[in-house]
C-alpha positions as CSV (number, residue, x, y, z in Angstrom):
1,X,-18.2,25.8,-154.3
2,X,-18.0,25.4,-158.1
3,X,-14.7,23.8,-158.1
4,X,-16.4,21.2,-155.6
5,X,-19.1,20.7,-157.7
6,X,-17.2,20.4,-161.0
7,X,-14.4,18.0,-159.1
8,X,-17.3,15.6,-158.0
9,X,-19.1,15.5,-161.4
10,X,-15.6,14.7,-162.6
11,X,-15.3,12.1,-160.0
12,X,-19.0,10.4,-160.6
13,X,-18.2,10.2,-164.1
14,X,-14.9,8.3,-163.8
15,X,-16.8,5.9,-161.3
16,X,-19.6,5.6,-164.4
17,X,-17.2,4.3,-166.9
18,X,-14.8,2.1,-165.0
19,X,-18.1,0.5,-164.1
20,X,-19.0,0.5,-167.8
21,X,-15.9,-1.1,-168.8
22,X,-15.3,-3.5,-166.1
23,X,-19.0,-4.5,-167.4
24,X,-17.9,-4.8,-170.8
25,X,-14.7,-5.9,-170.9
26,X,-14.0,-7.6,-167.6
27,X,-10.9,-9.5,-168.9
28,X,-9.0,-6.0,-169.4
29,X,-10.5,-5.3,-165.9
30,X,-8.4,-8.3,-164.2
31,X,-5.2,-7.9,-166.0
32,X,-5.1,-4.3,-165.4
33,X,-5.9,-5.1,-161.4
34,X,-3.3,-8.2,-161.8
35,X,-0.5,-5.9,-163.5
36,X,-1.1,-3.2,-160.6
37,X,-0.4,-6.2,-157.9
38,X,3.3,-6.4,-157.1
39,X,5.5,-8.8,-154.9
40,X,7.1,-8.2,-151.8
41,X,10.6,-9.2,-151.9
42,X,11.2,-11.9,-149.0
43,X,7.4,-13.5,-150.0
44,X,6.4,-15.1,-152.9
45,X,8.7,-15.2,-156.3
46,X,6.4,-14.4,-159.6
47,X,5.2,-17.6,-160.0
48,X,3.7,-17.7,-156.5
49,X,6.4,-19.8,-155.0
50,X,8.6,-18.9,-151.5
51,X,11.9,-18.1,-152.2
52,X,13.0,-20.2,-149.6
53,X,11.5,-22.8,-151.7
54,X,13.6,-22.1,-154.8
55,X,16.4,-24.4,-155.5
56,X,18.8,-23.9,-158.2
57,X,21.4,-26.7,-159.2
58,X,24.6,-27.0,-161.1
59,X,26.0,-30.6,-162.3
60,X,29.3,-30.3,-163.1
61,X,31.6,-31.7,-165.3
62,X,32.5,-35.4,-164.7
63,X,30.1,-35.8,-161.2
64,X,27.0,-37.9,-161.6
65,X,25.4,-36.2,-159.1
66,X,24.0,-32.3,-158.9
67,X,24.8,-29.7,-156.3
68,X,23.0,-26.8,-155.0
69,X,23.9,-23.4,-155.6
70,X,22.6,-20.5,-152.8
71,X,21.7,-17.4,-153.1
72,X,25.5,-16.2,-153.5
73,X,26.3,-18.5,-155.8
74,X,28.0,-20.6,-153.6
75,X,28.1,-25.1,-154.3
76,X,27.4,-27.1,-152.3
77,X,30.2,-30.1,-151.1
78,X,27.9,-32.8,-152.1
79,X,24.9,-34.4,-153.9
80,X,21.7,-32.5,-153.7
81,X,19.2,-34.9,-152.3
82,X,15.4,-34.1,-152.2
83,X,14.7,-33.7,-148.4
84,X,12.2,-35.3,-146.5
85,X,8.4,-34.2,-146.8
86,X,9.3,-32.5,-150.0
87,X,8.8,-33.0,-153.7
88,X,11.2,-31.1,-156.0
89,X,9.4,-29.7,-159.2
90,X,11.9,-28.9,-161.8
91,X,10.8,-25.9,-164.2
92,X,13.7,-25.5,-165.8
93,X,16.9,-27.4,-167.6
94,X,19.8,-26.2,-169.6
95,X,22.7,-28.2,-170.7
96,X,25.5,-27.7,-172.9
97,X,28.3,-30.4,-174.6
98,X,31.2,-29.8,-175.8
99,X,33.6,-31.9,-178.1
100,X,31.7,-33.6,-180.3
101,X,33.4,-32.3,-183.0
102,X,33.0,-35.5,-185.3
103,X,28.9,-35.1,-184.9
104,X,29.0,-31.7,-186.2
105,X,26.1,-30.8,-187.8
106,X,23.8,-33.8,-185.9
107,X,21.5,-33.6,-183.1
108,X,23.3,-34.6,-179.3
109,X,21.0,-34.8,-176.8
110,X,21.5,-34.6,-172.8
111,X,18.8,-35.6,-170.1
112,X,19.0,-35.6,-166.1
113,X,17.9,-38.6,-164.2
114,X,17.2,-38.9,-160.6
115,X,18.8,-41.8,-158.3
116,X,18.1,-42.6,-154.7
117,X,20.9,-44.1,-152.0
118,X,20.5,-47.7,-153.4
119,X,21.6,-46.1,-156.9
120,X,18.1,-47.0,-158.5
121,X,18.4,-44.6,-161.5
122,X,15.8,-43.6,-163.8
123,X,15.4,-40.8,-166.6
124,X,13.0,-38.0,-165.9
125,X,10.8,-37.2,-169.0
126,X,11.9,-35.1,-171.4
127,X,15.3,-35.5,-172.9
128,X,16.8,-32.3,-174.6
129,X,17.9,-32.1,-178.1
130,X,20.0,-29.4,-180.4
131,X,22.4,-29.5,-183.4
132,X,26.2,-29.7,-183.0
133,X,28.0,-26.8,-184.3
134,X,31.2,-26.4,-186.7
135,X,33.1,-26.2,-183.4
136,X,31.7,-29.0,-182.0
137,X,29.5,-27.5,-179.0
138,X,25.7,-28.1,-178.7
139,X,23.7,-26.5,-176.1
140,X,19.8,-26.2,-175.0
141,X,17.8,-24.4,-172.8
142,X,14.2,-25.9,-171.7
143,X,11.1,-24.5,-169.3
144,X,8.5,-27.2,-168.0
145,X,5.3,-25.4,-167.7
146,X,4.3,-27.5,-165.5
147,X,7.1,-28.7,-163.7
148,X,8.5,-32.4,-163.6
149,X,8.3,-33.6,-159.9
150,X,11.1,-35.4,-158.5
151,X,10.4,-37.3,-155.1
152,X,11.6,-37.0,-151.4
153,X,15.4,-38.5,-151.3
154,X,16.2,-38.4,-154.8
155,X,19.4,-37.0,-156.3
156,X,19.5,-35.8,-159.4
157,X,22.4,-36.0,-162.0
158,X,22.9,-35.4,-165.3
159,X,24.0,-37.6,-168.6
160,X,26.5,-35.3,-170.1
161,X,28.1,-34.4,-166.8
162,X,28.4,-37.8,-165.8
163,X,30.0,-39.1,-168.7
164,X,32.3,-36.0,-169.1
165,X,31.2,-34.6,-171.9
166,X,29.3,-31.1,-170.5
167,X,27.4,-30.4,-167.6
168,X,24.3,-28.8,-166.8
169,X,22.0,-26.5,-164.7
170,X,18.7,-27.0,-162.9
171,X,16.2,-25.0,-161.5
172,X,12.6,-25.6,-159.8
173,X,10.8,-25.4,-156.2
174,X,10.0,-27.3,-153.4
175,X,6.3,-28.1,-152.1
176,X,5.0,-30.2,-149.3
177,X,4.5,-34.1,-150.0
């Protein structure tokens, strides 16, 4: 009976000061709740989004157009397009150049566009910048907070693929138009 009664004071003492603390500092109380949540693979990714939402692309050298990669790694034949009812938002952009040998030393910079069927191209926001080394390589690596949103139908490409000079990798999520 005294090991119940010392087990319960224990008890109603813990309760005390996690309410005490949760009271005081409740900003420590929601990350320590937050860092105790944990995602079920086959749900939601860590920054809330369905995996079966993810899209990750790869432009390749001399194609003006981007493919998608699956989950094995695997390229698609073709252009990636945008598909219907969705809106692509891009988190995440990394390019890299090579030969430019006589700019050593001087910023390159690369930049992905999106085009539609009609061949309407535009640059999305946000062009990428970094020094040319000795060897005559330059390569950059950038995350959009906030994601930039590419439209239903669009393809994207990329400048330094397209020209043959690099190529290029993209990553974001789809959400409902």
């Amino acid at each position: 009976m005294r090991l119940l009664k010392q087990a319960l004071a224990g008890l109603g003492a813990f309760v005390v000061f996690a309410a005490i603390a949760a009271l005081v500092a409740p900003q420590h109380a929601h990350a320590v709740a937050a860092a105790l949540v944990q995602i079920v693979p086959g749900t939601t990714t860590h920054v809330g989004q369905d995996e079966g939402q993810l899209v990750s692309l790869k432009c390749e050298l001399g194609k003006a157009f981007c493919q998608s990669l699956d989950s094995a790694g695997n390229l698609a034949a073709g252009a990636y397009e945008v598909p219907a009812g969705f809106t692509l938002v891009i988190t995440d952009y990394g390019f890299e150049e090579f030969g430019l040998g006589s700019l050593t030393g001087q910023f390159a910079c690369d930049a992905f566009f999106a085009s539609t069927v009609n061949q309407n191209l535009s640059l999305l926001p946000i062009p990428s910048c970094a020094v040319v080394d000795t060897a005559g390589f330059v390569s950059s690596a950038k995350h959009f907070t906030t994601g930039i949103r590419a439209a239903s139908g669009v393809s994207i490409g990329d400048q330094a693929a397209a020209f043959g000079d690099g190529d290029a990798s993209i990553q974001g999520y789809l959400v409902p138009n």
